[in-house]
ROVEXMI-929117 format. One record per residue: residue number from 0; x, y, z of N, C-alpha, C in turn. Coordinates in nm, 2 decimals. Atoms other than C-alpha are relative to their C-alpha. Example, Ala and Ser with C-alpha at 12.3 -4.5 7.8 and 13.67 -1.06 7.14 Angstrom:
<pts>
seq->0 | nu->0.09 | nv->-0.12 | nw->0.00 | cau->1.23 | cav->-0.45 | caw->0.78 | cu->0.09 | cv->0.12 | cw->0.00
seq->1 | nu->-0.09 | nv->-0.11 | nw->0.00 | cau->1.37 | cav->-0.11 | caw->0.71 | cu->-0.08 | cv->0.11 | cw->0.08
</pts>
This chain:
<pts>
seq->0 | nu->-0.09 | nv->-0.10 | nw->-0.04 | cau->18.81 | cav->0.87 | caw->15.07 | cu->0.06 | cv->0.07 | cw->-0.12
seq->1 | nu->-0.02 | nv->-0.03 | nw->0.11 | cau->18.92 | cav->1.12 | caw->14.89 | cu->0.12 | cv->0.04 | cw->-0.04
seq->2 | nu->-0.19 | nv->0.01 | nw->-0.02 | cau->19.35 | cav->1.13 | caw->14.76 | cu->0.01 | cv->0.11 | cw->-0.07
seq->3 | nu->-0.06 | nv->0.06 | nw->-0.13 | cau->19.53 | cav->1.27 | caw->14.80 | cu->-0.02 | cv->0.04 | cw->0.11
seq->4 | nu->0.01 | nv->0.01 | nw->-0.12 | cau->19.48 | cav->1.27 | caw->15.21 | cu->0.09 | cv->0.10 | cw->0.04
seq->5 | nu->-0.11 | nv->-0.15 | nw->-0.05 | cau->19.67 | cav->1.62 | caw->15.34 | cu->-0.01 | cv->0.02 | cw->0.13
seq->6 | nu->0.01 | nv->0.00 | nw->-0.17 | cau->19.78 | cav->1.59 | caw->15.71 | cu->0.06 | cv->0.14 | cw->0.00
seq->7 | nu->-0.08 | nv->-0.09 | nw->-0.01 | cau->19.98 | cav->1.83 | caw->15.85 | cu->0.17 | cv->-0.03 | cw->-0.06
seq->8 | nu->-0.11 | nv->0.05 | nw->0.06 | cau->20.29 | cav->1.66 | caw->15.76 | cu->0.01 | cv->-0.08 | cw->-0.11
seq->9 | nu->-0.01 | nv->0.12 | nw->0.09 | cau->20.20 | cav->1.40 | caw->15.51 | cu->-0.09 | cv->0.03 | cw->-0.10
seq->10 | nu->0.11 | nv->-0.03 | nw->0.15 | cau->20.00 | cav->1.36 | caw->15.18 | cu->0.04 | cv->-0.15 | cw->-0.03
seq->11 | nu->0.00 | nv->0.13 | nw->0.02 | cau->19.85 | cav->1.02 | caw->15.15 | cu->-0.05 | cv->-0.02 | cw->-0.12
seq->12 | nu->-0.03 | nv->0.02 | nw->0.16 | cau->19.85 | cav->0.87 | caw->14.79 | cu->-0.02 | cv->-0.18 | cw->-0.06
seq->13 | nu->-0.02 | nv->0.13 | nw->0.04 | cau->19.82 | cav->0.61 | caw->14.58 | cu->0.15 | cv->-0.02 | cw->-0.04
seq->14 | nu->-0.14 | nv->0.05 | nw->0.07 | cau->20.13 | cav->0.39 | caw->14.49 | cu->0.01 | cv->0.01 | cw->-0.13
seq->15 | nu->-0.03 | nv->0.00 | nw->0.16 | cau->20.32 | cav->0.45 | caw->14.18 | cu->0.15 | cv->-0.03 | cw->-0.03
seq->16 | nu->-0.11 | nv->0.00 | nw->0.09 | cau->20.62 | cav->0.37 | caw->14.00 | cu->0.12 | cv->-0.03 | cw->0.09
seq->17 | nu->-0.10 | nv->-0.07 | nw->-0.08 | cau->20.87 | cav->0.59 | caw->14.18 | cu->0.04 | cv->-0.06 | cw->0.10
seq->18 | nu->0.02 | nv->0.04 | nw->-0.13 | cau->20.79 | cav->0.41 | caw->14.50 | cu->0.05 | cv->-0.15 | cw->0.07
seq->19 | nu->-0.02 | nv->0.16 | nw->0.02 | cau->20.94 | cav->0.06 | caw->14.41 | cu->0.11 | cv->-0.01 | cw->0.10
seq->20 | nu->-0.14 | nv->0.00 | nw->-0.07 | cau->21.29 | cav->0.11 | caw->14.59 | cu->-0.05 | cv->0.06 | cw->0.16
seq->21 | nu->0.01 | nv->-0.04 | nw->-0.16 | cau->21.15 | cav->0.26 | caw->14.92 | cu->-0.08 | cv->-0.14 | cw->0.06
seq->22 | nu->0.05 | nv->0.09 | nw->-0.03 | cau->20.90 | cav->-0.03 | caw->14.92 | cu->0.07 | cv->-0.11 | cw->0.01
seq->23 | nu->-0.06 | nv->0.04 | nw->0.00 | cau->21.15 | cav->-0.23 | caw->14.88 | cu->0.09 | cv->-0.02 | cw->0.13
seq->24 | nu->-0.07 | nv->0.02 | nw->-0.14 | cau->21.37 | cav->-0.18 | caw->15.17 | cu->-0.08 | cv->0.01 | cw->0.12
seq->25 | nu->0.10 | nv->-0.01 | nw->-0.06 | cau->21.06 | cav->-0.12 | caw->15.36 | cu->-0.04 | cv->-0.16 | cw->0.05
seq->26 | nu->0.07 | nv->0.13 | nw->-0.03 | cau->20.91 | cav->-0.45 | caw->15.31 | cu->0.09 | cv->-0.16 | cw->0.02
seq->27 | nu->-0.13 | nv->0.07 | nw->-0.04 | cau->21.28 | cav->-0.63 | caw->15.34 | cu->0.06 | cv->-0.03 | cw->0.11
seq->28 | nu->-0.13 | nv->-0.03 | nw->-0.21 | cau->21.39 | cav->-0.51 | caw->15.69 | cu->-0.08 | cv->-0.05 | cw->0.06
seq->29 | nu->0.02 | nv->0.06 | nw->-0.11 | cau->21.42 | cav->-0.77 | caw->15.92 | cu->-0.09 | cv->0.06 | cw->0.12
seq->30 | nu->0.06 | nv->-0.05 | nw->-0.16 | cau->21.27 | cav->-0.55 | caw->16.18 | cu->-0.15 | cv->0.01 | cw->0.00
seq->31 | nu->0.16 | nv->0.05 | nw->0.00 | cau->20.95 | cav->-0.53 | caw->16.03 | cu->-0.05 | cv->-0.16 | cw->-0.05
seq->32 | nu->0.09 | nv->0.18 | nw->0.05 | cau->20.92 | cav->-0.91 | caw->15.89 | cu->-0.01 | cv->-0.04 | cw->0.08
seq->33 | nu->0.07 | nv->0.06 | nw->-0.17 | cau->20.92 | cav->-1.00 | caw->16.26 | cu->-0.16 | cv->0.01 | cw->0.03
seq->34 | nu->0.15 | nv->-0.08 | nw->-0.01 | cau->20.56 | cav->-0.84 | caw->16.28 | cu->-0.07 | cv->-0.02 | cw->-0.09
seq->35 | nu->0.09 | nv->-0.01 | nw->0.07 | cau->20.42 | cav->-0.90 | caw->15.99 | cu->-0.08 | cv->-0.16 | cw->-0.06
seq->36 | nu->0.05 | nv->0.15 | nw->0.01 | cau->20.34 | cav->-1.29 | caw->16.00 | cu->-0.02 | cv->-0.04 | cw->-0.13
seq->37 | nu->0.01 | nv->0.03 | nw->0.16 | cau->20.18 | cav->-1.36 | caw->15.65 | cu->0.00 | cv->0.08 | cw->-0.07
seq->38 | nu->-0.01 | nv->-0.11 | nw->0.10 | cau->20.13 | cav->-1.07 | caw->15.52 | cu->0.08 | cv->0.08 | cw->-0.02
seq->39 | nu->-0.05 | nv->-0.10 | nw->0.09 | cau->20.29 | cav->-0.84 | caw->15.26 | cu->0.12 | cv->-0.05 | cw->-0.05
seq->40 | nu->-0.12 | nv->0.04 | nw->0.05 | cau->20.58 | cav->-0.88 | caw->15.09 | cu->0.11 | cv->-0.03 | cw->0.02
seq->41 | nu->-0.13 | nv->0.05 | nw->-0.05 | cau->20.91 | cav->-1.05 | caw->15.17 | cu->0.11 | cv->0.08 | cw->-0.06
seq->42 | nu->-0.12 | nv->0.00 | nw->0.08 | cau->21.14 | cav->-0.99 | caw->14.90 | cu->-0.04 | cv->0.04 | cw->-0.15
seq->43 | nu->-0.01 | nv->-0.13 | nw->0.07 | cau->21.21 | cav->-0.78 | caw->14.61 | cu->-0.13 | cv->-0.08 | cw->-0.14
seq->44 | nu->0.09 | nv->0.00 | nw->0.09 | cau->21.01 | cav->-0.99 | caw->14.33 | cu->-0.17 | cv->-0.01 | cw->0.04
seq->45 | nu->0.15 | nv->0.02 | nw->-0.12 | cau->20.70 | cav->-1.03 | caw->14.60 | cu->-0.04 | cv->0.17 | cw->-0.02
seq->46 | nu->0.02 | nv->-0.16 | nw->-0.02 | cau->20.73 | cav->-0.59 | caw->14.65 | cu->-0.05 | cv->0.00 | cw->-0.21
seq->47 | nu->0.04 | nv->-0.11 | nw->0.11 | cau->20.71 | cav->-0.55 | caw->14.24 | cu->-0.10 | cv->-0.06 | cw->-0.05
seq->48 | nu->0.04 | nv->0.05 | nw->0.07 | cau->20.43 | cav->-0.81 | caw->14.15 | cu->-0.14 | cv->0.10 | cw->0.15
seq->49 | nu->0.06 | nv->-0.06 | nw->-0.08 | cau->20.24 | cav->-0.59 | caw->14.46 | cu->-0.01 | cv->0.11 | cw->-0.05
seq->50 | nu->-0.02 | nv->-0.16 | nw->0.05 | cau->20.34 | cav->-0.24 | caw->14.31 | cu->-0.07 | cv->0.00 | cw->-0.14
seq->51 | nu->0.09 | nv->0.04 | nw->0.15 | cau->20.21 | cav->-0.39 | caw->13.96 | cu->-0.13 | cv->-0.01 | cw->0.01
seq->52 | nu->0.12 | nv->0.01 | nw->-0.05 | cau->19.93 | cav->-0.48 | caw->14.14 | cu->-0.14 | cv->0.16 | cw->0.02
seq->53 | nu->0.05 | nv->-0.11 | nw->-0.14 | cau->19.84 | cav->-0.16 | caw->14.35 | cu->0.05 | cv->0.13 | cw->-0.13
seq->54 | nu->-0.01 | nv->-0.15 | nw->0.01 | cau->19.98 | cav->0.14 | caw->14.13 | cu->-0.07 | cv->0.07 | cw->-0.06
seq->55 | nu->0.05 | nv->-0.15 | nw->0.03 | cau->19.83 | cav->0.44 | caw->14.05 | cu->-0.19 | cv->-0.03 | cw->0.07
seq->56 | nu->0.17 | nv->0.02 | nw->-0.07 | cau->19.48 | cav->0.29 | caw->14.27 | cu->-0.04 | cv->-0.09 | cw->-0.08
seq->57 | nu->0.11 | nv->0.07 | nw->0.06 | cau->19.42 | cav->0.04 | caw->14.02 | cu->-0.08 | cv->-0.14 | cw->0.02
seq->58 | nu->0.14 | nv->0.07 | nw->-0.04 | cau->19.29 | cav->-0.22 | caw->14.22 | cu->-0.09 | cv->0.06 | cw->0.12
seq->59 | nu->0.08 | nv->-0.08 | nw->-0.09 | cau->19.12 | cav->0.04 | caw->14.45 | cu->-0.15 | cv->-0.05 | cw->-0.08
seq->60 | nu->0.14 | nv->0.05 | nw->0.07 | cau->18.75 | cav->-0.14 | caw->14.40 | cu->-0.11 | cv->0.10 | cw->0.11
seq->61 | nu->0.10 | nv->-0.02 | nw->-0.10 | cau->18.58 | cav->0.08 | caw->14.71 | cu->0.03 | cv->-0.05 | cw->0.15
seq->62 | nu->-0.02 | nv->0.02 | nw->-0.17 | cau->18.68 | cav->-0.13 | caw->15.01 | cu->0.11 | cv->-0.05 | cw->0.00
seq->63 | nu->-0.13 | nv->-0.05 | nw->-0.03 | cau->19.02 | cav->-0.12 | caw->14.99 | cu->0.12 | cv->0.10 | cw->-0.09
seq->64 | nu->-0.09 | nv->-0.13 | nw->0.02 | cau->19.30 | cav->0.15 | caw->14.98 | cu->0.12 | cv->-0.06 | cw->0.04
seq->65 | nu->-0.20 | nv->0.03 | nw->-0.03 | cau->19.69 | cav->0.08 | caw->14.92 | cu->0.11 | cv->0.17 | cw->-0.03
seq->66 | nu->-0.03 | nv->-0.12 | nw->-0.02 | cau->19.80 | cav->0.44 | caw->15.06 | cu->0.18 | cv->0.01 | cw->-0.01
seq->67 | nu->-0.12 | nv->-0.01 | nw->-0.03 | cau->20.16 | cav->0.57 | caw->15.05 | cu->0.04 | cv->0.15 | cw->0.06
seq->68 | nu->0.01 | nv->-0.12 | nw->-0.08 | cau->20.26 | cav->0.81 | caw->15.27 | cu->0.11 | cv->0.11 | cw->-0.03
seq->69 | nu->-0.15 | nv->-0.09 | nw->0.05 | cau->20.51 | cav->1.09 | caw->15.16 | cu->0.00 | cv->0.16 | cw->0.06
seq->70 | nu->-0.02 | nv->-0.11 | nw->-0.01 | cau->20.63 | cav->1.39 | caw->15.30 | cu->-0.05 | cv->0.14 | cw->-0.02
seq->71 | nu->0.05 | nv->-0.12 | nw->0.10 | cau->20.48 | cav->1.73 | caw->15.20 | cu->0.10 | cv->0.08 | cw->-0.05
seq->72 | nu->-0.19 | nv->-0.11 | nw->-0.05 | cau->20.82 | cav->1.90 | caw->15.28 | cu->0.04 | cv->-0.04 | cw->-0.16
seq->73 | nu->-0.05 | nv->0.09 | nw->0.11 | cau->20.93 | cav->1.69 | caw->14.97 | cu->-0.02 | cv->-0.13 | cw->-0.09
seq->74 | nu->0.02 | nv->0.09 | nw->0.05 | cau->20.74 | cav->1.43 | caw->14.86 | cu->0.07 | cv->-0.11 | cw->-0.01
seq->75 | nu->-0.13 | nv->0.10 | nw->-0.02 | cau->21.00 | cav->1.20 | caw->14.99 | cu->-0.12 | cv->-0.14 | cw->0.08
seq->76 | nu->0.09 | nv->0.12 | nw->-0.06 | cau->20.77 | cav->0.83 | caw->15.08 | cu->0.10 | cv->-0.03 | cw->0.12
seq->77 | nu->-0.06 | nv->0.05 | nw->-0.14 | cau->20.81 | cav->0.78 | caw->15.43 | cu->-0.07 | cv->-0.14 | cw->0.04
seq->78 | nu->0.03 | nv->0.14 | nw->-0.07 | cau->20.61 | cav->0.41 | caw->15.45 | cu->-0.14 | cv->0.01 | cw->-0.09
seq->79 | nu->0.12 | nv->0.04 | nw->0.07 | cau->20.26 | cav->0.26 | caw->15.34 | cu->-0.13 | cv->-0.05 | cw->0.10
seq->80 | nu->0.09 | nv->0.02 | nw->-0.05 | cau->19.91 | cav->0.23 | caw->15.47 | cu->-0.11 | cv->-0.09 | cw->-0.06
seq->81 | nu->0.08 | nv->0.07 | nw->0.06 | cau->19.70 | cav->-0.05 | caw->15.39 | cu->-0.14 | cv->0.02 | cw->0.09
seq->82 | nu->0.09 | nv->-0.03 | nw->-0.09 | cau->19.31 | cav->0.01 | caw->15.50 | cu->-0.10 | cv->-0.12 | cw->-0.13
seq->83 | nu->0.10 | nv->0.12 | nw->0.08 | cau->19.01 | cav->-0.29 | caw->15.36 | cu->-0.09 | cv->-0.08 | cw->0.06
seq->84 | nu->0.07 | nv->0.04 | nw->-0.04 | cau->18.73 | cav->-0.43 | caw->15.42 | cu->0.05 | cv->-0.17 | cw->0.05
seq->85 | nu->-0.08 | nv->0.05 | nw->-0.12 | cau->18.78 | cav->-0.68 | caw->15.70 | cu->-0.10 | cv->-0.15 | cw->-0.01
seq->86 | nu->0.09 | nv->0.17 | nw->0.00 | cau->18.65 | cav->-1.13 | caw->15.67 | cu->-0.01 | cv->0.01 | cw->0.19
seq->87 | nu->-0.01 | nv->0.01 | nw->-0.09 | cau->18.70 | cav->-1.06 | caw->16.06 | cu->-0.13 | cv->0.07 | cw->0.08
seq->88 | nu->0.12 | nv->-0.08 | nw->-0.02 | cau->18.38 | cav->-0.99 | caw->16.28 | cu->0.02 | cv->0.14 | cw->0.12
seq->89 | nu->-0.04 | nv->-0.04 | nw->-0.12 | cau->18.55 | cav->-0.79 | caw->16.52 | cu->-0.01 | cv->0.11 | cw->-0.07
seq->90 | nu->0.03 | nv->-0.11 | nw->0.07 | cau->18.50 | cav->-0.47 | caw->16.24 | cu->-0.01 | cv->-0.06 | cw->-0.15
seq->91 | nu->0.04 | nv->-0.03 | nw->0.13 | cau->18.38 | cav->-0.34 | caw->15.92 | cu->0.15 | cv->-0.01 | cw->-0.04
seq->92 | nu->-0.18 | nv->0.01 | nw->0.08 | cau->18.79 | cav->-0.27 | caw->15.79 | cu->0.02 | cv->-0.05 | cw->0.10
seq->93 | nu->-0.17 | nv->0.00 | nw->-0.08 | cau->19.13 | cav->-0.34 | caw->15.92 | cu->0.07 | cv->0.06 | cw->-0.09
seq->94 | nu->-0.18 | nv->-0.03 | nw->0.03 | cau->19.48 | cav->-0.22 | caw->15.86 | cu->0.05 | cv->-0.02 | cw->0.02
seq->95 | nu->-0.17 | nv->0.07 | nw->-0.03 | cau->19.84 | cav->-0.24 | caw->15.84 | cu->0.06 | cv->0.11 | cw->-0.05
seq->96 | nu->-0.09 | nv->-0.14 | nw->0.06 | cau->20.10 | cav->0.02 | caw->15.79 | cu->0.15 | cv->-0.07 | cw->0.04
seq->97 | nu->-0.15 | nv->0.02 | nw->-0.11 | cau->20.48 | cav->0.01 | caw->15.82 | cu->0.05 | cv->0.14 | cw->-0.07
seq->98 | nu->-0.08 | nv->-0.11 | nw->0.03 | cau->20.73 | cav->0.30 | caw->15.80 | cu->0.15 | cv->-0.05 | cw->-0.01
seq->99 | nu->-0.10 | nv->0.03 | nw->0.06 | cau->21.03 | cav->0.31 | caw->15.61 | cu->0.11 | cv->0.03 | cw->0.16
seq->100 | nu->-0.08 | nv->0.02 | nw->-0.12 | cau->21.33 | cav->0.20 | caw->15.90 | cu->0.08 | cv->0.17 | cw->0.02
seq->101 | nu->-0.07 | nv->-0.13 | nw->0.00 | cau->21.49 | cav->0.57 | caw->15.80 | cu->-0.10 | cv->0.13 | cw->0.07
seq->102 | nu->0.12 | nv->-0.07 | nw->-0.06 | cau->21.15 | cav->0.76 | caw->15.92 | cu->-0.08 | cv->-0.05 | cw->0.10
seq->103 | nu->0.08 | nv->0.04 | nw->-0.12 | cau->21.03 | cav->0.59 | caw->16.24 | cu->0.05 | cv->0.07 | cw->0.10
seq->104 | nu->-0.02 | nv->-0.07 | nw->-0.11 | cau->20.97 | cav->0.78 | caw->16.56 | cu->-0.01 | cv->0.12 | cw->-0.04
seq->105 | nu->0.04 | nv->-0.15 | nw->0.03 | cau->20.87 | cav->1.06 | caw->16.39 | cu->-0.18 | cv->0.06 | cw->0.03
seq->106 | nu->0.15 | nv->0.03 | nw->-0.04 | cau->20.49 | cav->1.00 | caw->16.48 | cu->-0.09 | cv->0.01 | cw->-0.16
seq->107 | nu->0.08 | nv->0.00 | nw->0.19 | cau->20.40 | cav->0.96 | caw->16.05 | cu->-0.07 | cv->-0.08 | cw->0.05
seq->108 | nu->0.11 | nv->0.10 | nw->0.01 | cau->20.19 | cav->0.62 | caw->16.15 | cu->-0.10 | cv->0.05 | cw->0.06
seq->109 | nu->0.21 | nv->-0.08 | nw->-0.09 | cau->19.96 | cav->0.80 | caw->16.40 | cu->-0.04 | cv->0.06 | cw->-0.06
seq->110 | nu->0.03 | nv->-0.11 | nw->0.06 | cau->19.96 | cav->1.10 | caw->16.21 | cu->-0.09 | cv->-0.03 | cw->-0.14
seq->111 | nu->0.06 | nv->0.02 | nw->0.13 | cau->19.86 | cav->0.92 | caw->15.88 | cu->-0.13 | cv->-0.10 | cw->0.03
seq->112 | nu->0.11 | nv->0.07 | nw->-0.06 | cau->19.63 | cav->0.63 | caw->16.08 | cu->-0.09 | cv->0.12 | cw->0.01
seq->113 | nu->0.07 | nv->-0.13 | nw->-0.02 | cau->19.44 | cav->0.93 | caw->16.24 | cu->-0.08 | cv->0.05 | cw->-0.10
seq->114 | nu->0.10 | nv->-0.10 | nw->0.12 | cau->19.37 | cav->1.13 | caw->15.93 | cu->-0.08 | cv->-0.15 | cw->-0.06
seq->115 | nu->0.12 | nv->0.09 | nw->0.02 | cau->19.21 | cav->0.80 | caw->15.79 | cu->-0.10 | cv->-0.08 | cw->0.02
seq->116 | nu->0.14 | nv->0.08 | nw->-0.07 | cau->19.03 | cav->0.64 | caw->16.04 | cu->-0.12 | cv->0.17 | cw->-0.01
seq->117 | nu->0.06 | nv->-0.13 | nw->0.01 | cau->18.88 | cav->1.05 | caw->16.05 | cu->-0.14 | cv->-0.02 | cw->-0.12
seq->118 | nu->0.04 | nv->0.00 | nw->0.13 | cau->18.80 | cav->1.04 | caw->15.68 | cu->-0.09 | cv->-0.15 | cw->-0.06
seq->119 | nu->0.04 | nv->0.15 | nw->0.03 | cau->18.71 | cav->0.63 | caw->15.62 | cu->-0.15 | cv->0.01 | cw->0.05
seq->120 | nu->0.11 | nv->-0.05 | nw->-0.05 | cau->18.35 | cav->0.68 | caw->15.60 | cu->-0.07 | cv->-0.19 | cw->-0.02
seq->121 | nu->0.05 | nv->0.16 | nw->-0.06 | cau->18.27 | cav->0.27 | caw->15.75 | cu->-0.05 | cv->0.01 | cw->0.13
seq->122 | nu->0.06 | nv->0.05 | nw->-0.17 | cau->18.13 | cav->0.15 | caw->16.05 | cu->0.09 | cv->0.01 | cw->0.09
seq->123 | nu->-0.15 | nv->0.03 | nw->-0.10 | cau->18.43 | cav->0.00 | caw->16.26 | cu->0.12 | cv->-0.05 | cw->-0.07
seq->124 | nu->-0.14 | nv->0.06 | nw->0.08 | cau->18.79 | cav->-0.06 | caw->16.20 | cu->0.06 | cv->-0.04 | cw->0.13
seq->125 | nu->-0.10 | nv->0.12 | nw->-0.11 | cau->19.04 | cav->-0.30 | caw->16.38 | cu->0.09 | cv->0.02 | cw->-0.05
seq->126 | nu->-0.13 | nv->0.08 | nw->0.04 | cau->19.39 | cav->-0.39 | caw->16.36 | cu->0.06 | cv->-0.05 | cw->0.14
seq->127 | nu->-0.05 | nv->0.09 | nw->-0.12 | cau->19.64 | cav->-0.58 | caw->16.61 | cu->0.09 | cv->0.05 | cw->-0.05
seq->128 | nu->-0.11 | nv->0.00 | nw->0.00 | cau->20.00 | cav->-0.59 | caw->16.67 | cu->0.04 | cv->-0.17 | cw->0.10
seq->129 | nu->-0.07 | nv->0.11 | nw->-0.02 | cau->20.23 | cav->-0.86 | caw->16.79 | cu->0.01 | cv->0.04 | cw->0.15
seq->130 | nu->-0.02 | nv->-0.04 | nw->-0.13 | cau->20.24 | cav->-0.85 | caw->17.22 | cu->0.12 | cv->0.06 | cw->0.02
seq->131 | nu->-0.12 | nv->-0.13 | nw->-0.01 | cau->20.58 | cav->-0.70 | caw->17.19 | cu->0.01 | cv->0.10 | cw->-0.07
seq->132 | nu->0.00 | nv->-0.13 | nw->0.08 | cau->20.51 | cav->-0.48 | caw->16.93 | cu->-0.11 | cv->0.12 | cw->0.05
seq->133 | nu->0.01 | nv->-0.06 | nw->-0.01 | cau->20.52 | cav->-0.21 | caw->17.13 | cu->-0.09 | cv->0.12 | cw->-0.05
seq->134 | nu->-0.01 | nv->-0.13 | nw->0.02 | cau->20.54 | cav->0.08 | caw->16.93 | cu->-0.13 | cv->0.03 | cw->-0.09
seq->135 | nu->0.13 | nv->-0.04 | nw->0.11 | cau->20.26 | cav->0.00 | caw->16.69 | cu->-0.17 | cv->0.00 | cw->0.10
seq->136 | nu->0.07 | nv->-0.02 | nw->-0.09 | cau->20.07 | cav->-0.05 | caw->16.99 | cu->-0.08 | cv->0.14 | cw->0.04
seq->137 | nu->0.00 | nv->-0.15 | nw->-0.05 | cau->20.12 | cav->0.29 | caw->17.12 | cu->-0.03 | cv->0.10 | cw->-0.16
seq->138 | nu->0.05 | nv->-0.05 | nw->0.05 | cau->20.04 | cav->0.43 | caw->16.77 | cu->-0.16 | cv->-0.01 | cw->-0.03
seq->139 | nu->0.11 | nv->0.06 | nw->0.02 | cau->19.72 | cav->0.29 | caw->16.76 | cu->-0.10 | cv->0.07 | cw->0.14
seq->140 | nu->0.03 | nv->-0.08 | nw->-0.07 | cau->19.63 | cav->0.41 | caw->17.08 | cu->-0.03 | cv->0.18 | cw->0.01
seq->141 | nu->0.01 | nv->-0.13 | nw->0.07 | cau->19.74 | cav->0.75 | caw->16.98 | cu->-0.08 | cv->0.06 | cw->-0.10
seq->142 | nu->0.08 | nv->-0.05 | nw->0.10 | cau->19.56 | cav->0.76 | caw->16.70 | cu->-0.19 | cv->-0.05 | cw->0.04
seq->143 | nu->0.12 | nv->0.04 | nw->-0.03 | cau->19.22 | cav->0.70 | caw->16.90 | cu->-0.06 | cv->-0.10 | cw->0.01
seq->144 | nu->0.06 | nv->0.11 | nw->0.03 | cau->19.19 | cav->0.34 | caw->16.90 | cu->0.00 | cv->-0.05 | cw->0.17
seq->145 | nu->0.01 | nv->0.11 | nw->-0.13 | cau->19.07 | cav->0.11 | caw->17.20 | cu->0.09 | cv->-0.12 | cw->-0.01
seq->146 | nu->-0.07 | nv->0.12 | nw->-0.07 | cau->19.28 | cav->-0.19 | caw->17.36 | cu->-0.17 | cv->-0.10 | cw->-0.01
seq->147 | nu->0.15 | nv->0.02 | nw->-0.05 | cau->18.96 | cav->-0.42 | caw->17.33 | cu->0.09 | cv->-0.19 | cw->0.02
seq->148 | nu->-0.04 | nv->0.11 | nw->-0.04 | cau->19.01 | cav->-0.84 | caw->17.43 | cu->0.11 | cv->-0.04 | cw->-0.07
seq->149 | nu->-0.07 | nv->0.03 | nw->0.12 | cau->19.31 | cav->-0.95 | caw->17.26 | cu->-0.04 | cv->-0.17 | cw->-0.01
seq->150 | nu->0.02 | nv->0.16 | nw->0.08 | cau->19.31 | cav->-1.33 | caw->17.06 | cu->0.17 | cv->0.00 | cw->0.04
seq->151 | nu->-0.18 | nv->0.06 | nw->-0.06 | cau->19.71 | cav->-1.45 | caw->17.05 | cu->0.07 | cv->0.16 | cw->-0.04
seq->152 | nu->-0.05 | nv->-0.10 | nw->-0.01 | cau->19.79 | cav->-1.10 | caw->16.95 | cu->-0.08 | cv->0.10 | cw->0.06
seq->153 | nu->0.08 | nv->-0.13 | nw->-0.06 | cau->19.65 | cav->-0.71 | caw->17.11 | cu->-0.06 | cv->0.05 | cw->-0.12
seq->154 | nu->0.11 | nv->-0.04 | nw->0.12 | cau->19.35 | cav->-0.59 | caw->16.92 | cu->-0.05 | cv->0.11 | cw->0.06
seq->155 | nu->0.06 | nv->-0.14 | nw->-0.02 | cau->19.21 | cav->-0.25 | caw->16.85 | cu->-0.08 | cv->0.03 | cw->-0.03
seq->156 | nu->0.13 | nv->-0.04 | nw->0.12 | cau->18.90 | cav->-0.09 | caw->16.75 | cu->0.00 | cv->0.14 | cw->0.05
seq->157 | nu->-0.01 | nv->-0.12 | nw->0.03 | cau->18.80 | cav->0.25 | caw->16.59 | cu->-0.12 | cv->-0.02 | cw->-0.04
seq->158 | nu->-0.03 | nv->-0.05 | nw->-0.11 | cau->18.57 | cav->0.40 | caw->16.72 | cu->0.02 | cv->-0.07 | cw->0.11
seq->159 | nu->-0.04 | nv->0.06 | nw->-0.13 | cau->18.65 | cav->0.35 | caw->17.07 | cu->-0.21 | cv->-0.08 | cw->0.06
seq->160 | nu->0.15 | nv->0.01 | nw->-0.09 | cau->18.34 | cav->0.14 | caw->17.27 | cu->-0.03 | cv->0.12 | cw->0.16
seq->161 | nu->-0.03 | nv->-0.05 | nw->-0.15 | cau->18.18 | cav->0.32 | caw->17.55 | cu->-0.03 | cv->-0.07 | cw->0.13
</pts>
């Protein structure tokens, strides 16, 4: 894929620097650590040993992407898209995204899912959500994905089966 990713609204990116303080409260708020089981970062020295990790694409090896989604209006990061090759047989990738708690409900997660399932030139991609998580539900659907059997959480696949 090739960055940066130019939606109509957004411009997807690699992580850098700048980015530490949004990820930060991003990957802090109670509202998304409910949802996110093992993965991603808790707390603030977990977010910078990640951002150390991940900035400017440098562990981008080919099968995975640690996207950040920002604005075009302003380059203001509105949240993060993880997309990677997948140990799971249910697809070639998966993902994970969250949006910063100040920018949800704006439809950025479909909007930036979407352009990358488009562009991600793999076979199949998956992801889940938690049975009440809603809303990531309904972006997922939005963004062209199937409802296929769920396991203890709802699972998706891209493309859709017929």
């Amino acid at each position: 894929m090739e960055l940066p990713l130019i939606t109509r609204r957004l411009a997807l990116r690699w992580p850098i620097e700048s980015d530490f303080q949004m990820l930060c409260e991003l990957w802090t708020d109670s509202r998304l650590a409910c949802f996110m089981d093992d993965y991603g970062p808790r707390d603030v020295p977990a977010v910078r040993e990640w951002l150390d990790l991940h900035a400017n694409g440098s562990s981008q090896d080919g099968t995975h992407l640690q996207l950040i989604l920002t604005r075009r209006s302003d380059a203001n990061p509105v949240g993060w898209l993880g997309v990677g090759a997948s140990d799971d047989p249910a697809a070639d990738w998966s993902f994970g995204y969250a949006i910063h708690p100040a920018h949800r409900s704006h439809g950025y997660a479909t909007e930036a899912l979407a352009a990358a399932l488009a562009q991600l030139q793999v076979g199949t991609v998956w992801g889940e959500c938690h049975p009440r998580n809603h809303a990531s539900a309904h972006v997922m659907r939005s963004a062209g994905m199937q409802e296929i059997t769920p396991t203890t959480n709802r699972r998706f696949l891209h493309p859709p089966t017929l």
